[in-house]
C-alpha positions as CSV (number, residue, x, y, z in Angstrom):
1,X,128.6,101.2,101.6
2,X,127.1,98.3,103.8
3,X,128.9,94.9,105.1
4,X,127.3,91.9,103.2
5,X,124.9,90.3,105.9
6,X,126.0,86.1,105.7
7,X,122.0,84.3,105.5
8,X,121.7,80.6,105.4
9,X,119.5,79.7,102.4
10,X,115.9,77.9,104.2
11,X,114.2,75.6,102.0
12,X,111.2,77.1,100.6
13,X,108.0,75.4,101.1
14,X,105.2,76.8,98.6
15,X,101.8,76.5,100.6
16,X,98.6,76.6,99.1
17,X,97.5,79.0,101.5
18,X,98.7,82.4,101.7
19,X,101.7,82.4,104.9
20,X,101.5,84.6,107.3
21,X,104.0,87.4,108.6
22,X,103.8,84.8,111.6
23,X,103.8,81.5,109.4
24,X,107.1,82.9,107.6
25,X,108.7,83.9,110.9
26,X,108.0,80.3,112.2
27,X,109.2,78.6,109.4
28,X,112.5,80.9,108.4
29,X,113.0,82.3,111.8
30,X,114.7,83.0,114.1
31,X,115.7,86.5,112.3
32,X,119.4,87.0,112.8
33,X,120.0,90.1,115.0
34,X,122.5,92.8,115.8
35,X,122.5,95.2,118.4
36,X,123.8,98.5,118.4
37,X,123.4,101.5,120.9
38,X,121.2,103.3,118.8
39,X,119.0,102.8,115.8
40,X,118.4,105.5,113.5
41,X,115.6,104.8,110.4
42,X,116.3,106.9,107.1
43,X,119.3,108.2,106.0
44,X,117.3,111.8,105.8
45,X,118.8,115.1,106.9
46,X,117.7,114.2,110.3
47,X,118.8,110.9,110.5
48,X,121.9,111.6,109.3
49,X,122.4,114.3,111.7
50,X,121.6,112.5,114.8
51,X,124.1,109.7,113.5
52,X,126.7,112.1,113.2
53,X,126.3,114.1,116.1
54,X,126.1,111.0,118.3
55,X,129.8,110.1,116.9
56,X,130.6,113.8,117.5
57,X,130.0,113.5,121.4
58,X,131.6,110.0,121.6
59,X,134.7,111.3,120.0
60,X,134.5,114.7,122.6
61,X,134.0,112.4,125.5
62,X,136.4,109.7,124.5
63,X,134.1,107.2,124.7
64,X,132.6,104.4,122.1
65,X,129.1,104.6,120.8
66,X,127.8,102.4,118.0
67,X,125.3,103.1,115.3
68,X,123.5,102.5,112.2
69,X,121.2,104.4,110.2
70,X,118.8,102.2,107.6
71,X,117.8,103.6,104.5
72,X,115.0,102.1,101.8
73,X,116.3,104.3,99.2
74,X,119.1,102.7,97.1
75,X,121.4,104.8,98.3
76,X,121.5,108.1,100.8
77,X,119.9,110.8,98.8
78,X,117.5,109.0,96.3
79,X,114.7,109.0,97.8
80,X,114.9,113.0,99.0
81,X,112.9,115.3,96.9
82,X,112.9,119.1,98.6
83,X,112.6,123.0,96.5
84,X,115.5,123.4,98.0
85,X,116.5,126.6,99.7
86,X,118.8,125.3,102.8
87,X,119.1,127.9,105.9
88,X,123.0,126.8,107.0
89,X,122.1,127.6,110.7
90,X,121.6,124.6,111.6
91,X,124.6,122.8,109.4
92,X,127.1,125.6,110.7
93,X,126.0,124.1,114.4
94,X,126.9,120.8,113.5
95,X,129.4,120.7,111.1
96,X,131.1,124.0,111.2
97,X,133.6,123.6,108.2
98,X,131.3,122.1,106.3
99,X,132.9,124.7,103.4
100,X,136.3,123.5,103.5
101,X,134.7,119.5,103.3
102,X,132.9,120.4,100.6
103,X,129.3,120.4,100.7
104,X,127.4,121.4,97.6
105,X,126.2,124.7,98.6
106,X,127.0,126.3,95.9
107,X,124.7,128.7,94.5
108,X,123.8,131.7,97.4
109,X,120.0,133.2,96.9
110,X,120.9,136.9,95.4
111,X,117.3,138.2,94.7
112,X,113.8,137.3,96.2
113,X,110.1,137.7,94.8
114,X,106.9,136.9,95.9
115,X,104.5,137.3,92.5
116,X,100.4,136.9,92.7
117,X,99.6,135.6,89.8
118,X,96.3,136.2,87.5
119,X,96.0,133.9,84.9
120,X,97.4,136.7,82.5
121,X,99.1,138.9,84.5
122,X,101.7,138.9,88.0
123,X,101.7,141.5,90.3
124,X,105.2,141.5,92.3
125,X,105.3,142.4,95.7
126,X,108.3,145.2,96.6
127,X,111.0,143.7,98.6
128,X,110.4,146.1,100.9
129,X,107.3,144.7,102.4
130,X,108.2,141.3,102.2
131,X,107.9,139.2,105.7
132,X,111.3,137.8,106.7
133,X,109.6,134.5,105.9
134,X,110.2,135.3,102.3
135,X,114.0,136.7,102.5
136,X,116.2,134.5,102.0
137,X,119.7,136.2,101.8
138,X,122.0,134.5,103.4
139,X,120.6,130.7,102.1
140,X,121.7,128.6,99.4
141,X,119.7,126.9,96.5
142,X,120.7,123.3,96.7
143,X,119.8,119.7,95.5
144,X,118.9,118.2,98.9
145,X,119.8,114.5,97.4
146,X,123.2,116.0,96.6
147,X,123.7,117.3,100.0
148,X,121.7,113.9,101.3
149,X,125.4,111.5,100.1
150,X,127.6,113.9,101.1
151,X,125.6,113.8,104.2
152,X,126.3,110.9,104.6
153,X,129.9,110.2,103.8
154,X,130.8,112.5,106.8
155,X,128.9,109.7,109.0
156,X,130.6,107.0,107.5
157,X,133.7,108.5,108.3
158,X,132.8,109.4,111.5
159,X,132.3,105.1,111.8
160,X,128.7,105.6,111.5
161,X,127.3,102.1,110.0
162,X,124.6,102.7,107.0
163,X,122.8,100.4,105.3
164,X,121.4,101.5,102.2
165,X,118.2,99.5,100.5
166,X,117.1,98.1,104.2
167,X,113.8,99.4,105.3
168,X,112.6,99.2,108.3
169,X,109.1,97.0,108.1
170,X,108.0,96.8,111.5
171,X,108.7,98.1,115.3
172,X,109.8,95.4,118.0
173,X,109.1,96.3,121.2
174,X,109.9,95.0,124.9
175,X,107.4,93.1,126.9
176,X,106.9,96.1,128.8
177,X,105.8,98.1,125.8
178,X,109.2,100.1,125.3
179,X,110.6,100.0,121.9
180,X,113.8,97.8,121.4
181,X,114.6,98.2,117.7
182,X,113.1,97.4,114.3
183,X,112.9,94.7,112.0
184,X,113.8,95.2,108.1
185,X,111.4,93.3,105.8
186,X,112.0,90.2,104.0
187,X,113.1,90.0,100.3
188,X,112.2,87.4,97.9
189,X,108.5,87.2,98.6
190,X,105.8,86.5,95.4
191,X,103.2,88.5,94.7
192,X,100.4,86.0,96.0
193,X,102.9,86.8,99.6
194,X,104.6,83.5,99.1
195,X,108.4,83.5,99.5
196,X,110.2,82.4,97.0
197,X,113.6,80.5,95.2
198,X,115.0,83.9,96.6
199,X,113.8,84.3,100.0
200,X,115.9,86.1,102.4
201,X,114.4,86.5,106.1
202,X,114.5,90.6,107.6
203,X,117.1,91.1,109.9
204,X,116.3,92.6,113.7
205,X,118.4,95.3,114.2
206,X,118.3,95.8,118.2
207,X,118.6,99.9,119.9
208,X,118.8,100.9,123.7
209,X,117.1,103.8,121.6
210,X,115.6,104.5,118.0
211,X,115.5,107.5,116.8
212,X,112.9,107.3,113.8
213,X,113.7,109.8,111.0
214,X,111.4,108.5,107.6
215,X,110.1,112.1,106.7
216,X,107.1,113.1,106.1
217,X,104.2,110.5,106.9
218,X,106.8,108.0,108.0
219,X,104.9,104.4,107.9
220,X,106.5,103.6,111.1
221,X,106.1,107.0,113.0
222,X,102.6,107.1,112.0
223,X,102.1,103.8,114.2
224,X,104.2,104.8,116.5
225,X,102.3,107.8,117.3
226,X,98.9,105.7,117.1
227,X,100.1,103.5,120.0
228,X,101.5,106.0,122.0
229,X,99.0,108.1,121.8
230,X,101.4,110.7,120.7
231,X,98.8,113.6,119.2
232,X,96.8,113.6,122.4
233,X,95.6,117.0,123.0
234,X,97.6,118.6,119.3
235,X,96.0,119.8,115.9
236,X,95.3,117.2,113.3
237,X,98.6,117.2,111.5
238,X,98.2,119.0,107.9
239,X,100.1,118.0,104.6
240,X,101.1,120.0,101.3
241,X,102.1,117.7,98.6
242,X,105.2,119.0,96.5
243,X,104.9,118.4,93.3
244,X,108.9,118.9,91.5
245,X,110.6,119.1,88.0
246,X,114.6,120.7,87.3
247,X,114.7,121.9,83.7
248,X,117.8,123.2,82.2
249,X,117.2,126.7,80.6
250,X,119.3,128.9,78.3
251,X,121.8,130.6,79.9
252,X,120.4,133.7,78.5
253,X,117.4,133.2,80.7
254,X,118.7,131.9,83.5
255,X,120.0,134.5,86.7
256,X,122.2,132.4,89.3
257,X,120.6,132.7,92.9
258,X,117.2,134.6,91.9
259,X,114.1,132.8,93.9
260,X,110.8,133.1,92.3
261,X,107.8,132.4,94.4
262,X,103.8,132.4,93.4
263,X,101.0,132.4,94.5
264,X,97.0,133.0,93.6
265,X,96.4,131.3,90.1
266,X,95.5,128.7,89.0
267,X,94.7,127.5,92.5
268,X,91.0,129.2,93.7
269,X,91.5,131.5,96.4
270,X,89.8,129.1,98.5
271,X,92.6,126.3,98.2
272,X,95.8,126.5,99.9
273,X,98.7,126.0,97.3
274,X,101.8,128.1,95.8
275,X,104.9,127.4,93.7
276,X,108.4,128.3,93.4
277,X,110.9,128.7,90.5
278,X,114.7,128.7,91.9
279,X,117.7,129.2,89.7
280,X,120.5,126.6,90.9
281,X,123.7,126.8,89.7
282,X,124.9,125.2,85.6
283,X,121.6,126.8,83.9
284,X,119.5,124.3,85.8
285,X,116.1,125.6,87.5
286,X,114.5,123.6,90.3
287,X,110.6,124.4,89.9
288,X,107.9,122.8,91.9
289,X,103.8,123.2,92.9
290,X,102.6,123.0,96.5
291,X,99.0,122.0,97.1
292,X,97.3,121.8,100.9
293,X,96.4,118.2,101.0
294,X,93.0,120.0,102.9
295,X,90.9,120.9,99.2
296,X,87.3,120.3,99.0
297,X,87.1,120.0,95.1
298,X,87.8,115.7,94.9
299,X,88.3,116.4,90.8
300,X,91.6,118.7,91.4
301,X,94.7,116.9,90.6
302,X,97.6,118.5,92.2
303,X,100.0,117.1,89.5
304,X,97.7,118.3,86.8
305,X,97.5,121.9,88.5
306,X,101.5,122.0,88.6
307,X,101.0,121.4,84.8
308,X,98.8,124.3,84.3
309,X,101.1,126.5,86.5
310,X,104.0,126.3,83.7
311,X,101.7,127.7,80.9
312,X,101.6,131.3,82.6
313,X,103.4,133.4,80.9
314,X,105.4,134.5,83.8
315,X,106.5,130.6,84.0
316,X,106.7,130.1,80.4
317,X,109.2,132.8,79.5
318,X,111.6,130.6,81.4
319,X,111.6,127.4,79.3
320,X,110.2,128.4,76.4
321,X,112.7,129.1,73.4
322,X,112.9,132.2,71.1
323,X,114.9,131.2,67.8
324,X,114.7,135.0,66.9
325,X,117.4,135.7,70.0
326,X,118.8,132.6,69.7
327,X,117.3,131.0,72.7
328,X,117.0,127.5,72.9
329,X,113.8,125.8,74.3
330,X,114.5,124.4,78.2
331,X,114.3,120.7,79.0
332,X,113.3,118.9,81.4
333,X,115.6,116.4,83.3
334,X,113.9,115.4,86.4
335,X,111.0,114.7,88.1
336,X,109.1,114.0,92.0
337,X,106.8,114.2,94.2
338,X,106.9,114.2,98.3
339,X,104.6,115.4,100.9
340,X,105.3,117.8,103.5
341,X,104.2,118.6,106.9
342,X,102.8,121.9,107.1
343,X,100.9,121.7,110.6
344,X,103.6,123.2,112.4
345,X,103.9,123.9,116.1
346,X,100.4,123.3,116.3
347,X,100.5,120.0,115.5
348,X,104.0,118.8,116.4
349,X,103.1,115.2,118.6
350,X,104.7,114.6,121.9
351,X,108.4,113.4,120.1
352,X,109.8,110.8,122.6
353,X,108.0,107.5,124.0
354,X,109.5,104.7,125.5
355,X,112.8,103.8,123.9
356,X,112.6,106.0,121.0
357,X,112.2,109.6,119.5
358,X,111.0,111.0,116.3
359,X,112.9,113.9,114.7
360,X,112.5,116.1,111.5
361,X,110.0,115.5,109.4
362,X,108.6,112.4,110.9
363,X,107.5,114.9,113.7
364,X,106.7,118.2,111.8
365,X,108.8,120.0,112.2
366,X,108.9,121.7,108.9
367,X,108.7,125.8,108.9
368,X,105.6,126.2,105.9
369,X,105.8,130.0,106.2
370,X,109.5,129.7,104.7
371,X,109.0,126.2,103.5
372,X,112.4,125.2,104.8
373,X,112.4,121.9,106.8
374,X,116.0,120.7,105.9
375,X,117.3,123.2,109.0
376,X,114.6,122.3,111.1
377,X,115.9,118.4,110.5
378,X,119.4,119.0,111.0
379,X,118.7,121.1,114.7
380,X,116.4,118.3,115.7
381,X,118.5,115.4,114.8
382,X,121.3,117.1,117.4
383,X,119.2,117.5,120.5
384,X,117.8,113.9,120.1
385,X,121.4,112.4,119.6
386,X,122.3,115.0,122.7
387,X,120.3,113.2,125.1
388,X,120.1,109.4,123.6
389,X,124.1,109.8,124.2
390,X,123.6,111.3,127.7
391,X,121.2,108.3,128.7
392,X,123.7,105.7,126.9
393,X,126.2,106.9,129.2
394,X,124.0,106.9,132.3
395,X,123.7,103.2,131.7
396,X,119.9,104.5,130.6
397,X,118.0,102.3,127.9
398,X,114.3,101.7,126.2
399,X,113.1,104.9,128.5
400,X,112.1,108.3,127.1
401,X,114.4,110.6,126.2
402,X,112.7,113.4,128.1
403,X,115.9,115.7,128.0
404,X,115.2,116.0,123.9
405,X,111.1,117.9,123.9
406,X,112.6,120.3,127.1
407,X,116.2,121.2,124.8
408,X,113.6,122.2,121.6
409,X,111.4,124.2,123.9
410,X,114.5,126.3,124.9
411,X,116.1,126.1,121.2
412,X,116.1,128.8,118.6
413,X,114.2,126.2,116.0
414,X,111.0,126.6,118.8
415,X,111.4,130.3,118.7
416,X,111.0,130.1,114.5
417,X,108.4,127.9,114.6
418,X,106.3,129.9,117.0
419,X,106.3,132.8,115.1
420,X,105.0,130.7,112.4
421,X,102.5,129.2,114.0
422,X,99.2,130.3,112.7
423,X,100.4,130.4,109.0
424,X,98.9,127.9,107.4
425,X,95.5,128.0,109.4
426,X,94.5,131.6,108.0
427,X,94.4,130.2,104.5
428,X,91.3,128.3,105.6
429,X,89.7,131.7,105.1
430,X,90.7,132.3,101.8
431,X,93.8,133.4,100.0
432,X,93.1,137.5,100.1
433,X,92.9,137.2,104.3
434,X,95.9,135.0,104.2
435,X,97.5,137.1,102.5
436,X,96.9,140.1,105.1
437,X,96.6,138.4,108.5
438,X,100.7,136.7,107.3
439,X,101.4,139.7,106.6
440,X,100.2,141.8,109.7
441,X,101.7,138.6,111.7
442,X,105.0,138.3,109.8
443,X,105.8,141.8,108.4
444,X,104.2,144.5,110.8
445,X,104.7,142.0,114.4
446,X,107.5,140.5,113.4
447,X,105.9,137.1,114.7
448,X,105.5,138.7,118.1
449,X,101.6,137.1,117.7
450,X,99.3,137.4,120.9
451,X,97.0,135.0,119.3
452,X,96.9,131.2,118.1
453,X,94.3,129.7,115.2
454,X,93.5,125.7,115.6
455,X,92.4,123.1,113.4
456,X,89.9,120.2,113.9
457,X,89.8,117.9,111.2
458,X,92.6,116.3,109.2
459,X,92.8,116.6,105.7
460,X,91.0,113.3,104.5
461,X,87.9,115.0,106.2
462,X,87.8,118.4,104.0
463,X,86.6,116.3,100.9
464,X,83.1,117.3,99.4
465,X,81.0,114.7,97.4
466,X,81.6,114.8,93.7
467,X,78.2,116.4,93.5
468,X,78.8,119.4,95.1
469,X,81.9,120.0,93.0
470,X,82.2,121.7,89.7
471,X,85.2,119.6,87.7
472,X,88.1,120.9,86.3
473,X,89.2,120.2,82.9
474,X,92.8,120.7,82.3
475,X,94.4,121.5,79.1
476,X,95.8,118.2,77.7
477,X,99.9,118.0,77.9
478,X,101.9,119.5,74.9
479,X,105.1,117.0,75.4
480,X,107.3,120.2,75.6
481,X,105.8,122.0,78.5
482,X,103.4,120.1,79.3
483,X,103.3,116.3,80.6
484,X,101.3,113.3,81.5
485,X,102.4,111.0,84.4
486,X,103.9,108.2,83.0
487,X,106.4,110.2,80.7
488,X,107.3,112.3,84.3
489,X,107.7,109.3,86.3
490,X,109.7,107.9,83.8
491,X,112.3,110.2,84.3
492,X,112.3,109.8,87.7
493,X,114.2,106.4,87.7
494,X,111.2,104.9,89.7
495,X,111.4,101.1,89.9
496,X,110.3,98.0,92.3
497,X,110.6,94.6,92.1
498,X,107.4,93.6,89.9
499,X,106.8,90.3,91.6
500,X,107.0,91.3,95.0
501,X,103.4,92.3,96.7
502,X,101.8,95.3,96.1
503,X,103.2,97.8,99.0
504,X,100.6,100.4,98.3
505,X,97.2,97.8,100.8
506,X,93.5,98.6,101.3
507,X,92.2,97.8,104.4
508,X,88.8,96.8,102.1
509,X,89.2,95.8,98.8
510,X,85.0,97.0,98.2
511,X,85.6,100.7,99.4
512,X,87.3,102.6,96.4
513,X,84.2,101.4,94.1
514,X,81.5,101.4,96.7
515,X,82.4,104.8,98.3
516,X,85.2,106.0,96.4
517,X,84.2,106.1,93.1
518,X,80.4,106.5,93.4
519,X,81.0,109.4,96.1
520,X,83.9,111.5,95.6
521,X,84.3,110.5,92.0
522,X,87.1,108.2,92.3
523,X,90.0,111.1,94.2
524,X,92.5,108.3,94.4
525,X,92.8,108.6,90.1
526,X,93.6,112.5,90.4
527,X,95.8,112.9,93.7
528,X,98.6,110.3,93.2
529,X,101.1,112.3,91.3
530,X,102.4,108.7,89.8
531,X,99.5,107.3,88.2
532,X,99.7,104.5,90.5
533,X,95.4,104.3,90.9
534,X,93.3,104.2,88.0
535,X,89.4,102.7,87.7
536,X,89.2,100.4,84.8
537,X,86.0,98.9,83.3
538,X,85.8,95.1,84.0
539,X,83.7,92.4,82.1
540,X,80.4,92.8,83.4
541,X,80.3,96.1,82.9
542,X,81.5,97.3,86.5
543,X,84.5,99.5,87.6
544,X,87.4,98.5,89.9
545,X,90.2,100.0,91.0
546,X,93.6,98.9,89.4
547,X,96.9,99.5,91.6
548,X,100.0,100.3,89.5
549,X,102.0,99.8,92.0
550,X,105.5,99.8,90.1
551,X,105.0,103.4,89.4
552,X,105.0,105.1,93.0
553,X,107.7,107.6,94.3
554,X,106.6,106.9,97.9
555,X,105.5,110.4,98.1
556,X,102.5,109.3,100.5
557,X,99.4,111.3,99.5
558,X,97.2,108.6,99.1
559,X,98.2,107.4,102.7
560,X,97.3,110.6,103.8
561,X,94.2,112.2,101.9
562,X,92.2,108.9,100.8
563,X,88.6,110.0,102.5
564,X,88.2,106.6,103.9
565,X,91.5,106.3,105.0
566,X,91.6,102.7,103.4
567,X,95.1,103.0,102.1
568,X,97.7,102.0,104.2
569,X,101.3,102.9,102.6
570,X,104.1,99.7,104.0
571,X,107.4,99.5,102.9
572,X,108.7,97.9,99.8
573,X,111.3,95.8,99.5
574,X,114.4,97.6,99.8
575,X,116.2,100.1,97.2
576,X,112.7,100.1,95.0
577,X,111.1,103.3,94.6
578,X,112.6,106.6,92.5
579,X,116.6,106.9,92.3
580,X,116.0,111.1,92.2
581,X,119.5,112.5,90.5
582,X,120.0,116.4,91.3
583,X,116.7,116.8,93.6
């Protein structure tokens, strides 16, 4: 998969004192480099796209291009975790016989629903009034880590260059400000940030572009757009976090294509969330729980809520046995969590600066009124390759890529998203006006809207104080429907090096107790779908916050809803994290 990079072994030199990124660099350095035409970080759909189109071009145009594409997952597809319904549009654009190479779209979507659910009862909406949001004829139900490595073997045999279990750590830029590449992070470090016996330095891997493609909440695209000022004048970007199991059902129960999708209970009508339930092909189901990163309520637990969601008895009847009729109970075989971009046009940041581009989910793109971003990632991934390869061949480097922002303006994927605009935003006014206004906007104008809604604040801001909140008790996990966190993460093959430091940082060690805790009631403990935060009682009595590091699936919530914004998410070392099979 990758060419072994040669490292000459450094004495290591314990100091007492804890070494600085600088210390390390001026003791180990100077970091080997490479250079390469362009740079593309995470071997997502959209990274993988703009690697592969790039190769397309060069082949056209009978000329050479070279790139890589990093990826911290293990592999190409282990970190992705999507519903997934895939709209081909974009794949048929890019890789037209992408039928007769095999990609695992195999299971088209044959029925729709859209249910609002009581806690007892489901009302369905007629297909006949559904939005074309909600139709999805035409799509397939996929595992987007599936399609992710097949993805990816048509870029390596295209010559593109992937490195699998390299993150990129840290952004090097030109004197001049312009990016030039990035730099992956070093392995072998302690956890008091020491290196070790096995130190190995980060390599710099050099770009006359980089084209950054880490999904949603992407450490280095959320600097990147804090330097360059890139949200200037947009809407605070907006998150959902996706919270995912597969179960295999009995095939009596289980109707090939059919997509399921709910909303109402047991989210209040004040709190933006829904779920879906899509039958995959081999009797396996692919069910998940969205929540708007924006609630109020800081006891909610969006993990805790997808719990409750399965004991309806709409959702039930699905994994549930029935020895009577001979069905057997469902299991469960996989587990994740990843936010999502759900800000939309709205919030979509200026995508190009200086000697790079960001593209899918890094930006926003993301469509939340069909909750399809894989599409969206694909399309965007071709127009940045289109014009990084243009400016290669002008001689062009470390400039912006101007030509990318004007092709989107004038592309079918802006005309979607448009229509969509203002989806999101109306569920600040409660579920029941949602529901109506998407439907006037979607259904009866077919997303011809003369009207746009804003936002002001980001999520982290729409926290109340524990004492204005009522808390919710949730029913305690049954081990058959039912689950705690540990036993989910478990099967989510989550693991990181235990000695390395902990990648999950607080800006000030006294906030989660001093404000955290004694304010909002300690959120950190209920958002992260992993477990990874919990307040334990020390010796004198007190409370502090313990960091389970180990057991995160880089799903970034607590990057991106901590109130105090005191979390700050950096890379681990590489290949740690979940190793998702069939998400």
């Amino acid at each position: 998969m990758f060419r072994a990079l040669e490292a000459s072994e450094p004495q290591i030199i314990i100091d007492e004192t804890h070494m600085t990124h600088d210390e390390i660099l001026a003791q180990f350095g100077p970091r080997e480099s490479m250079e390469y035409d362009v740079v593309v970080v995470g071997g997502g759909p959209a990274g993988l796209s703009t690697a592969i189109r790039l190769k397309q071009l060069a082949a056209q145009h009978e000329k050479e291009i070279s790139v890589v594409v990093l990826e911290k997952g293990s592999e190409p597809g282990a970190h992705i975790l999507s519903g997934a319904i895939m709209d081909p549009r974009a794949l048929n654009e890019l890789l037209p016989d992408w039928k007769e190479q095999g990609a695992p779209l195999n299971q088209p979507v044959t029925d729709d629903a859209m249910v609002f659910l009581g806690e007892k009862s489901g009302l369905r909406t007629p297909n006949a009034f559904l939005p074309a949001c909600f139709q999805n004829h035409g799509n397939y139900i996929i595992s987007l880590g599936a399609f992710t490595k097949w993805l990816a073997q048509q870029a390596e045999n295209l010559g593109v260059e992937i490195f699998p279990g390299f993150p990129a750590a840290e952004v090097l830029y030109n004197e001049n400000g312009s990016v030039r590449g990035v730099a992956t992070g070093n392995m072998g470090v302690g956890k008091d940030g020491e290196p070790t016996e096995n130190f190995q330095l980060g390599m710099e891997l050099l770009g006359k572009y980089t084209v950054f493609a880490e999904g949603a909440r992407g450490h280095l695209g959320r600097q990147l757009i804090a330097r360059f000022k890139l949200d200037e004048g947009r809407d605070p970007q907006t998150y959902g976090l996706g919270v995912k199991e597969v179960w295999e059902i009995d095939p009596k129960r289980h109707q090939p294509g059919f997509v399921l999708h709910t909303a109402g209970w047991p989210m209040k009508s004040d709190t933006y969330g829904g779920a879906f339930l899509y039958h995959m092909e081999d009797n396996k189901i692919s069910m998940g729980f969205i929540t708007g990163l924006d609630y109020s309520n800081p006891y909610l637990s969006p993990f805790e809520e997808m719990q409750r969601w399965k004991l309806h008895p709409n959702i039930r009847w699905y994994l549930e046995g029935d020895e009577a009729k001979g069905i057997k109970p469902a299991k469960r075989i996989g587990y994740g969590a990843r936010a999502i971009t759900a800000g939309g046009l709205m919030s979509l940041p200026k995508t190009v600066f200086p000697g790079g581009a960001l593209v899918g989910c890094e930006a926003g793109y993301l469509n939340v009124s069909r909750i399809k971003g894989s599409h969206a990632a694909i399309k965007t991934g071709m127009l940045a390759a289109e014009a990084a390869f243009d400016a290669v061949q002008a001689g062009r480097q470390h400039d912006e890529l101007t030509a990318y922002p004007a092709a989107f303006e004038k592309s079918w994927l802006y005309t979607e998203l448009k229509k969509a605009r203002n989806f999101k935003a109306w569920f600040k006014k409660g579920l029941g006006i949602a529901t109506l206004m998407n439907g006037i906007e979607q259904w009866l104008l077919k997303g011809n809207i003369p009207w746009t809604l804003h936002r002001s604040k980001p999520d982290h801001m729409y926290l109340k104080p524990a004492a204005e909140c009522k808390p919710i008790v949730y029913p305690k996990p049954d081990g058959k429907l039912t689950f705690d966190r540990l036993s989910s993460v478990f099967i989510s093959n989550t693991n990181h090096e235990e000695q390395q430091p902990a990648h999950l940082t607080l800006k000030d060690a006294s906030v989660p107790v001093n404000i955290n805790l004694s304010k909002f009631a300690g959120p950190e403990s209920r958002y992260c779908p992993a477990g990874v935060y919990e307040f334990v009682g020390t010796d004198d009595g007190k409370q502090r916050l313990q960091i389970n590091a180990q057991n995160c699936v880089h799903c970034k919530t607590c990057d991106i809803k901590d109130p105090t914004q005191n979390i700050v998410w950096v890379t681990p070392e590489g290949g740690g994290g979940p190793n998702y099979v069939g998400m």
